[in-house]
C-alpha positions as CSV (number, residue, x, y, z in Angstrom):
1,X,118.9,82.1,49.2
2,X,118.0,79.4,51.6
3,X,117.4,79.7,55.5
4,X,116.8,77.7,58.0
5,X,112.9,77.0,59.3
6,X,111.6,78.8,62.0
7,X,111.6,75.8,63.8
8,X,114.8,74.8,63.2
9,X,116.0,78.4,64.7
10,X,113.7,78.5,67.2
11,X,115.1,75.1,68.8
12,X,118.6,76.3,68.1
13,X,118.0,79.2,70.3
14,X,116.1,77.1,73.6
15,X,119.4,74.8,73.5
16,X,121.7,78.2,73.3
17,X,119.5,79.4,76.1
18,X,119.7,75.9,78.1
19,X,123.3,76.0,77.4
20,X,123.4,79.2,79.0
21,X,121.6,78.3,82.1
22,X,123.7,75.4,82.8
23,X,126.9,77.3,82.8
24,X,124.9,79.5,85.1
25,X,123.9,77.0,87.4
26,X,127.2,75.1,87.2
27,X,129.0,78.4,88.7
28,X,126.5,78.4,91.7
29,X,127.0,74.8,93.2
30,X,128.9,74.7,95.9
31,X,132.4,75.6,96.1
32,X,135.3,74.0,98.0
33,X,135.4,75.9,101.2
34,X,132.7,77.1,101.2
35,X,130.1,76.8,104.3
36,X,126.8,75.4,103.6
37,X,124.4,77.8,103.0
38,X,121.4,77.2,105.3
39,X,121.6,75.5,108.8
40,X,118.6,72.8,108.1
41,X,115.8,74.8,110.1
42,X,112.6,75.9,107.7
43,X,110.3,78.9,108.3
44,X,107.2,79.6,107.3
45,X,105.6,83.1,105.9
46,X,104.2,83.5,109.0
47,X,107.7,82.9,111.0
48,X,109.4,85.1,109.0
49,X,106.9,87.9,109.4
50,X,106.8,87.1,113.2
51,X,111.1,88.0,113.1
52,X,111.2,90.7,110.4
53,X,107.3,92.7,110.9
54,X,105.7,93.4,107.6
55,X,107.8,92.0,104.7
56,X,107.0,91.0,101.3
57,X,107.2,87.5,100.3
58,X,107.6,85.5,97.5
59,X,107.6,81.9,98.7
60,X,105.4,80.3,101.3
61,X,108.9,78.9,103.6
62,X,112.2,80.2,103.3
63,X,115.2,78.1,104.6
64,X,117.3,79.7,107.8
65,X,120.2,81.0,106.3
66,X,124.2,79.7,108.0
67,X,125.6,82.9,109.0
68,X,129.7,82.0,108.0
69,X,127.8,81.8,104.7
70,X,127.0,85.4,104.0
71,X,130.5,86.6,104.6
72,X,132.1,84.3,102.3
73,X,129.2,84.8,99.8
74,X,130.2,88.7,99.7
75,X,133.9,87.0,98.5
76,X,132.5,86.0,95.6
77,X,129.8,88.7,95.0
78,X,132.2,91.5,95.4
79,X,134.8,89.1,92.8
80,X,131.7,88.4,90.6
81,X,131.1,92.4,89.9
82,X,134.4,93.0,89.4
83,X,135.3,90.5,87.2
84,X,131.6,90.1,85.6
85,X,129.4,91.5,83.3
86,X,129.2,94.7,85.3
87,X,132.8,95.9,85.3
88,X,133.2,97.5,89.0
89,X,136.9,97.9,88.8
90,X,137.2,100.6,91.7
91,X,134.9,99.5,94.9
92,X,133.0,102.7,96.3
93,X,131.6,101.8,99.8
94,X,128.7,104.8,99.0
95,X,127.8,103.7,96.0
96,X,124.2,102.6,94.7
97,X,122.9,100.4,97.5
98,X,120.0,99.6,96.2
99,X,122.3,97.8,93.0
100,X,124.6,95.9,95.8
101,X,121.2,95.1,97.9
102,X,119.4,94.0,95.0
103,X,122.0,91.8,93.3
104,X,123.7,90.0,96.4
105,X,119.7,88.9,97.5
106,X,118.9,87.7,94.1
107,X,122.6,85.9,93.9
108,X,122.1,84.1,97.2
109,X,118.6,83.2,95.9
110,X,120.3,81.6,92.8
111,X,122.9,79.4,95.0
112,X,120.6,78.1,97.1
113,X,118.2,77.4,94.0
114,X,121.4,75.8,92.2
115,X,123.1,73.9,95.3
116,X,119.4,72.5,96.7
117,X,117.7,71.6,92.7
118,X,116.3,67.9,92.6
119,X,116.8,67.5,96.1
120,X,113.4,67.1,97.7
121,X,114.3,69.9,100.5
122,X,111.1,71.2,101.6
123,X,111.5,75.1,100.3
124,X,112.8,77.2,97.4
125,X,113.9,79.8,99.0
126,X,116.4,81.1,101.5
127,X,116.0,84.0,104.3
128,X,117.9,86.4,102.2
129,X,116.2,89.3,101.4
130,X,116.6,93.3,100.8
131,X,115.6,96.1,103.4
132,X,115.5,99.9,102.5
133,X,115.0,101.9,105.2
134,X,115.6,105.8,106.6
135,X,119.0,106.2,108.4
136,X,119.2,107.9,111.8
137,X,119.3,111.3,111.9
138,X,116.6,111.6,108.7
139,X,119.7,111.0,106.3
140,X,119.0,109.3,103.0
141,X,117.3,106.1,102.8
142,X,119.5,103.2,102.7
143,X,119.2,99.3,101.3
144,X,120.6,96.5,102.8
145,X,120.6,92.8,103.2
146,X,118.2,91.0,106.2
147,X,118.9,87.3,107.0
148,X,117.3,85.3,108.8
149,X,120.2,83.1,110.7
150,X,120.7,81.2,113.6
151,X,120.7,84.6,115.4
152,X,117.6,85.3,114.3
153,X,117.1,88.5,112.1
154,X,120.1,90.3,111.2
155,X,121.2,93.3,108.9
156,X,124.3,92.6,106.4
157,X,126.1,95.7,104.1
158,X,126.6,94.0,101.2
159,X,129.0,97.2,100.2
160,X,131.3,96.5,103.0
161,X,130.6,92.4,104.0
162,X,129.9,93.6,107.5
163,X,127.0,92.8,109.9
164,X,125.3,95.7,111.2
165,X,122.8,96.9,114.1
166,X,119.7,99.0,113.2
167,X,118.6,101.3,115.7
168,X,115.2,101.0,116.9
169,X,114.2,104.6,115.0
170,X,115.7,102.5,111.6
171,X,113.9,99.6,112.2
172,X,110.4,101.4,112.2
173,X,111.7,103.4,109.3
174,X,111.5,100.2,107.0
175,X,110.3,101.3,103.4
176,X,110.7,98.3,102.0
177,X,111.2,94.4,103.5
178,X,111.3,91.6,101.1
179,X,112.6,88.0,100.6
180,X,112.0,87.3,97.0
């Protein structure tokens, strides 16, 4: 019987893999109608840590995030689950937060890395990242988005598209801050 070499497989499966990541990538540029994603203004670690307190960052500068953009992001983020790979047919407002926290950072992360490759701009990153902290009233700990916008630092439920306010006793309760 007669198989392939390695080699031959093993470059079969990096252009599968490149394939892949071009469909990927092709899905995350931008779409008509929708805003542009950051307003032009960078930040550096230092900035951000000056508007969020302690955080955990993965990038040196982050890009200031257009605030019509998250909204119309959680469009497509709440179509993507549905439709995707993760078959969320019934939308459950209490549901995992961390999951709808942790995936609408890391697909705004994406977009901007897609809509911005090749094009000289001065970070990798945008001011999208994920906050967990302890609701008032000692409730369960909760995970949401924090954006760094024209605004300044604000809180978005990426279970319900809506921008929210933290109360001062929630703010100090931060578990976790990070912009990946």
């Amino acid at each position: 019987m007669n198989t392939p070499p390695r080699s031959i497989l093993a470059t079969l499966g990096t252009l599968a893999a490149m394939c892949l990541l071009l469909i990927v990538l092709a899905n995350c540029s931008r779409q008509s109608g929708e805003p542009a994603i950051y307003t032009g203004r960078i930040y550096s670690a230092e900035q951000v840590r000056e508007l969020c307190g302690w955080a955990f960052l993965g990038k040196a500068t982050y890009a200031e995030v257009n605030r019509d953009w998250l909204p119309w992001y959680y469009a497509q983020f709440r179509s993507e689950i549905a439709a995707g790979a993760y078959g969320v047919v019934k939308w459950q407002p209490d549901a995992a937060c961390t999951f709808f926290a942790s995936r609408f950072a890391s697909g705004s992360q994406l977009r901007f890395f897609a809509q911005n490759w090749n094009t000289g701009l001065a970070t990798h990153g945008i001011a999208v990242g994920k906050r967990w902290y302890t609701q008032v009233g000692g409730k369960t700990a909760h995970a949401l988005i924090q954006a760094i916008t024209q605004n300044g630092l604000e809180f978005f439920e990426p279970q319900t598209g809506q921008f929210v306010t933290l109360a001062g006793t929630e703010l100090t309760a931060t578990q976790l801050s990070e912009f990946d």
